[in-house]
C-alpha positions in Angstrom: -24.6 -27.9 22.6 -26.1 -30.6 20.3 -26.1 -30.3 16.4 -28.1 -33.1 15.0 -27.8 -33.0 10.9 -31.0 -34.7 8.8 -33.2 -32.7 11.7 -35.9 -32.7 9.3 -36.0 -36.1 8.6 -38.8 -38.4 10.1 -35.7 -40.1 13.3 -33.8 -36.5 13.3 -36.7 -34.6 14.3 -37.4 -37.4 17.6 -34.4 -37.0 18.1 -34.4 -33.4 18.3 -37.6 -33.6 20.5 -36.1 -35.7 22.6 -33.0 -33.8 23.5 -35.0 -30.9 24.0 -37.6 -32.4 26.5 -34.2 -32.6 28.1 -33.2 -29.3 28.4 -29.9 -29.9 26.0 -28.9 -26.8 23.6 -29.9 -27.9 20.0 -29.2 -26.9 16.8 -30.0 -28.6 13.4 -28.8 -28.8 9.9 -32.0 -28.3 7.3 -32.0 -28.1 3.5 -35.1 -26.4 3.2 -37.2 -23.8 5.4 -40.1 -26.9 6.0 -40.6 -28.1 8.9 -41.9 -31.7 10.1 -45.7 -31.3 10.9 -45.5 -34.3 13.3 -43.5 -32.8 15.8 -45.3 -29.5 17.6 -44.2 -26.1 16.7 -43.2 -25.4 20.7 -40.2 -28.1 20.0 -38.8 -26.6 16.9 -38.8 -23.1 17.9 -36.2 -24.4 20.8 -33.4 -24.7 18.1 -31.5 -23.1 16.1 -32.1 -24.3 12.8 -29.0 -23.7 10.3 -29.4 -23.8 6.5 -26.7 -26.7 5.2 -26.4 -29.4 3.9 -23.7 -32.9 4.7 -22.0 -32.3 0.5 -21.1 -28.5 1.5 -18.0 -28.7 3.8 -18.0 -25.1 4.6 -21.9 -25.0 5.9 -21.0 -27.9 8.2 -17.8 -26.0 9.2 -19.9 -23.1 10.5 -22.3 -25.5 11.9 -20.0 -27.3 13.8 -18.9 -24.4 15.6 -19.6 -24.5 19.5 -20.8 -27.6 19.1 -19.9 -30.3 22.1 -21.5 -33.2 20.3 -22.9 -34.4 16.8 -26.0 -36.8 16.5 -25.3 -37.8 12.1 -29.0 -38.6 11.2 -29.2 -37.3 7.7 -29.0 -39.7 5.2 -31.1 -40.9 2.4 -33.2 -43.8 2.2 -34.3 -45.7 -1.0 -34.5 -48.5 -2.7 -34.7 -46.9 -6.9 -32.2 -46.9 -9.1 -33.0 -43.4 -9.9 -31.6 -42.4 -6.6 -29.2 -44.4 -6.2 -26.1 -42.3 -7.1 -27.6 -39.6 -5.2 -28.0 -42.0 -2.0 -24.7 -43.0 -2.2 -23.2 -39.7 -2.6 -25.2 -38.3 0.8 -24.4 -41.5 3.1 -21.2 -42.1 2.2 -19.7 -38.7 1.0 -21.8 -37.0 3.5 -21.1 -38.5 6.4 -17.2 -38.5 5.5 -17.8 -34.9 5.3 -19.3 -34.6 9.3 -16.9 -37.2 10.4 -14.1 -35.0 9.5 -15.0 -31.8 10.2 -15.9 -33.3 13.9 -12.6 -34.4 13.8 -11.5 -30.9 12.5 -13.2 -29.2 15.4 -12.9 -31.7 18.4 -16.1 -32.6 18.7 -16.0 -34.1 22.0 -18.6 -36.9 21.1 -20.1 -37.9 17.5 -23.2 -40.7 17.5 -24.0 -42.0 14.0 -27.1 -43.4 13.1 -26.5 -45.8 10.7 -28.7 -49.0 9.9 -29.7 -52.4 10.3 -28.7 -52.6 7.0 -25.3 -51.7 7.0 -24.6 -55.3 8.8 -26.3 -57.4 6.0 -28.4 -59.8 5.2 -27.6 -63.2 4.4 -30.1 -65.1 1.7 -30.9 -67.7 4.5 -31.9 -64.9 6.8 -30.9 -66.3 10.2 -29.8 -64.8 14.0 -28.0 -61.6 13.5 -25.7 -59.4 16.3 -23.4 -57.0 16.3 -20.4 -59.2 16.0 -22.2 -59.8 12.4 -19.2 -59.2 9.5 -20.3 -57.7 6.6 -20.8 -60.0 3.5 -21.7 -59.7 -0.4 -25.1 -60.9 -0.7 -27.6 -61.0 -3.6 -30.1 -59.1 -0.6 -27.8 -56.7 0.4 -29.7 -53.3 -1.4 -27.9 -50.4 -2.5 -29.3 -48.6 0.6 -27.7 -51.6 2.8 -24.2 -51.0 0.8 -24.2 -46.9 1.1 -25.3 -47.1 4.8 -22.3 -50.1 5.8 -19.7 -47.9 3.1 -21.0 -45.0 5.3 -19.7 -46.8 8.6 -16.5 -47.3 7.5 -16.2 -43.1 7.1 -16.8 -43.8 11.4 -14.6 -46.6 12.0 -12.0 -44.6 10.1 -12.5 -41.2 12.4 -12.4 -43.6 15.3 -8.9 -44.6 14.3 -8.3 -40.7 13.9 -9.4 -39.8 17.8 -13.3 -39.5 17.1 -14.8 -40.4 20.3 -18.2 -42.1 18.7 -20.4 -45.0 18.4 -22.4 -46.4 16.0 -26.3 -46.9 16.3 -28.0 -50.1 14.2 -31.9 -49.5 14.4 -34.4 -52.1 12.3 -37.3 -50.7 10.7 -38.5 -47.6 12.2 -41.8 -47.2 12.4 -44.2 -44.5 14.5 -46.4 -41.2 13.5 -44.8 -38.9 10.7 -45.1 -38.4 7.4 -46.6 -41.5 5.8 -46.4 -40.4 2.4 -42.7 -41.3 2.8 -40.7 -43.4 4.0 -41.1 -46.6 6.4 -44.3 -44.6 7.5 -45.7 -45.2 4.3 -46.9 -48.2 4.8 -49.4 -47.0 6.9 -50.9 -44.8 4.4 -50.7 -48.7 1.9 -52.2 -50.2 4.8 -55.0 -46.8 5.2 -56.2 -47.6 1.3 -56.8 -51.5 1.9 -54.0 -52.8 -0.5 -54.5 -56.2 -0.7 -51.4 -58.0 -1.1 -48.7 -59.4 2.0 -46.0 -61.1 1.9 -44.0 -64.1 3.5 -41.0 -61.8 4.6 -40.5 -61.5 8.4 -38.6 -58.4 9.8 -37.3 -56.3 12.8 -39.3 -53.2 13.9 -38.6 -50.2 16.4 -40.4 -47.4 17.8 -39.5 -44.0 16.2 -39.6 -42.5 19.9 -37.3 -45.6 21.4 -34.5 -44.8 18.6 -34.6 -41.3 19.5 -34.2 -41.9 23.6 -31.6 -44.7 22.5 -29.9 -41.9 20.8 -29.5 -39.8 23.7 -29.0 -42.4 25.9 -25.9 -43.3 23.9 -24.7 -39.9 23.6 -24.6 -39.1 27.2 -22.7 -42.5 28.1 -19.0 -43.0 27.7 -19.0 -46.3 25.6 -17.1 -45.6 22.4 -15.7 -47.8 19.4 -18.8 -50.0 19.4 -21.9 -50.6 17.5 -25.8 -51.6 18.7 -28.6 -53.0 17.4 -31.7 -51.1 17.9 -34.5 -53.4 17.6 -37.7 -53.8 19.3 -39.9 -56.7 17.8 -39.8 -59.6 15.0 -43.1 -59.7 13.0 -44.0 -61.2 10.0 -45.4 -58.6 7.4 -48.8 -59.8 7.2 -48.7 -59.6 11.0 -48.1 -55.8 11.0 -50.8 -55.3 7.8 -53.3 -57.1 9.8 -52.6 -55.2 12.6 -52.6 -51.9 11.0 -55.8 -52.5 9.5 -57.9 -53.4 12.2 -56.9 -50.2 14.1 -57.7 -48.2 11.7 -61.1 -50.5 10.9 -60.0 -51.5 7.2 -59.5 -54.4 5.6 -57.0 -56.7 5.8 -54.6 -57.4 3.1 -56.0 -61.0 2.2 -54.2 -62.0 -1.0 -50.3 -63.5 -0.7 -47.6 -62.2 -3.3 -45.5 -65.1 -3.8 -41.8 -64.7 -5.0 -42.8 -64.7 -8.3 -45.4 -62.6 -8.6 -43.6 -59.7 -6.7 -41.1 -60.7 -9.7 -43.8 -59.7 -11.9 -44.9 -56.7 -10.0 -41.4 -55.1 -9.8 -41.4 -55.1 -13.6 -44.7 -53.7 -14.2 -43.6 -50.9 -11.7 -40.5 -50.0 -13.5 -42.1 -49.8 -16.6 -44.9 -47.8 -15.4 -42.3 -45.8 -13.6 -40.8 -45.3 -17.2 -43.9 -43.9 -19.1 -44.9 -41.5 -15.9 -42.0 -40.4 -14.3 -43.2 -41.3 -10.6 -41.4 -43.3 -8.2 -42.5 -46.7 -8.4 -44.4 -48.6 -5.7 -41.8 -51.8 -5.8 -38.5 -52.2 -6.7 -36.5 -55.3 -7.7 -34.3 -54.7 -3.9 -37.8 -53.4 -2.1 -39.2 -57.4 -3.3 -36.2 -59.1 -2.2 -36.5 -57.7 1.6 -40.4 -58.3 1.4 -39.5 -61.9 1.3 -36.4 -62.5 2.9 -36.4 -63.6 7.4 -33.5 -61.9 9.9 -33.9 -61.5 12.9 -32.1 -59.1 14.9 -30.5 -59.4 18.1 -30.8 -56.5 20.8 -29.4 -57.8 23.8 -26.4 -55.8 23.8 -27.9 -53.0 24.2 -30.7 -53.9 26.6 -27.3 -54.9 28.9 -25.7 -51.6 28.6 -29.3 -49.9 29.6 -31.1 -52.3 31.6 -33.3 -48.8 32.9 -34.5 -49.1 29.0 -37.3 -51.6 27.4 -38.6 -51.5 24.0 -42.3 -50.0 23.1 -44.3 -53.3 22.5 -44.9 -53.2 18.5 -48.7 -53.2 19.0 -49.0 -50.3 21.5 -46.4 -48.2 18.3 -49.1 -49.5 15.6 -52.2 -48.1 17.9 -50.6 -44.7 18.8 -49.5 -44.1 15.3 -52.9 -45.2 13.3 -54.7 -43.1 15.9 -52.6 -40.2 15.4 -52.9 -40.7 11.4 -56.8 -41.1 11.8 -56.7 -37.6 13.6 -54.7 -35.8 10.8 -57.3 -36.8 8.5 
């Protein structure tokens, strides 16, 4: 028996999807009676979907119960201020909460999904692995901070008994909801916006974290972290390719340092005078500029049976998919 928490979320349900094409007993924490519209119907009716949520210890207690393993996807991801004390209380408070309850209950295996993130950036970009030490940087987000405070709950309930490991996956991009989330910037690329930027990033396959996540869960490593990363693209590199599959134009004007300086401001002001999330942040234009890449050979030695979903082949199945919702 499998209890994944964040279920609902864009990874959480691929991940339940996965473990049910594999015959595994599933159930899932969700905060509201909605259901994903990207995963079929046929999938979700497998589980046994439990009202909770990570900040109420005693919904979690009841969850936990009969559960052999915990798969910790629920988190929240943003880069505005307005959320930020809200993020912070859900990824770090949150997952202190599952990490000790597992330990309450004996879970006999935990995985946590944490981030890319949660190792840091450095401002001169650079090589980065999973023997990476955390460090204060002026592009380390909030998000980044709650996600690597969020790790240290796991590395604490590892030094308590918890038999778990810790998941690191870039960018993760695939068919969901894209009014939300890293899928939104299909929907950006979808109504032609014209601006890219120099930035150069790691990307994964929404379906590759997922199988990585069982994969993990079924094998005995423990006390160890893994990058989850499939390709390094620059950003204009993944607008381009965006737009041609879904035949519209390409972004064709560059937003320079400065000018995403300018546009941050402008969108917190705006932001100020409607009440809507803004478009760009001050952190969301630092990562838009900044160059890491991320190393996945650990992983790729502890599943050699495994390759990464080319980045292109992701982009196609995804637009095509979006194109068909429309």
């Amino acid at each position: 028996m499998v209890l994944v928490t964040g279920g609902t979320g864009f990874l959480g349900a691929y991940i339940i999807k996965a473990l049910v094409e594999k015959n595994y007993e599933v159930k899932a924490i969700r905060r509201s009676s909605k259901l994903p519209v990207f995963i079929s119907k046929e999938i979700f009716d497998k589980v046994e979907w439990l009202d909770g949520d990570v900040l109420d210890v005693i919904s979690l207690e009841e969850a936990m119960e009969g559960a052999d393993t915990v798969i910790h996807a629920a988190a929240i991801v943003s880069f505005g201020n307005r959320d930020k004390a809200r993020m912070y209380q859900v990824n770090v408070e949150g997952t202190a909460n599952v990490v000790n309850m597992a330990l309450e209950k004996n879970v006999k295996r935990f995985v946590h999904i944490s981030s890319i993130a949660a190792i840091g950036r450095r401002e001169d970009g650079g090589h980065v692995n999973e023997e990476k030490k955390w460090e204060e940087s002026k592009v380390n987000t909030h998000y980044a901070k709650s996600k690597y405070r969020s790790e240290l709950e796991v590395w604490r309930g590892m030094g308590e008994g918890l038999n778990a490991v810790i998941m690191n996956p870039s960018t993760i991009l695939g068919y969901g909801d894209w009014n939300g989330g890293s899928s939104a910037i299909f929907k950006t690329v979808y109504n032609e916006f014209k601006w890219y930027t120099s930035g150069l990033n790691g990307f994964v396959d929404v379906e590759d974290v997922a199988t990585a996540a069982v994969l993990l869960m079924e094998s005995k490593i423990n006390e160890q972290r893994f990058i989850i990363n499939g390709d390094h693209w620059p950003f204009r590199r993944l607008m381009d390719t965006m737009a041609e599959n879904f035949k519209r134009k390409r972004p064709s004007r560059q937003a320079t340092p400065l000018l995403l300086n300018i546009a941050w401001r402008m969108e917190k002001l705006k932001s100020f005078f409607t009440g809507k999330k803004p478009l760009l942040t001050k952190e969301s234009a630092k990562v838009a500029v900044s160059k890491t890449y991320f190393d996945n050979a650990k992983f790729l030695a502890a599943f050699p049976q495994f390759s990464f979903t080319p980045l292109d082949q992701t982009i196609q199945n995804a637009c095509s998919k979006y194109m068909a919702q429309l």
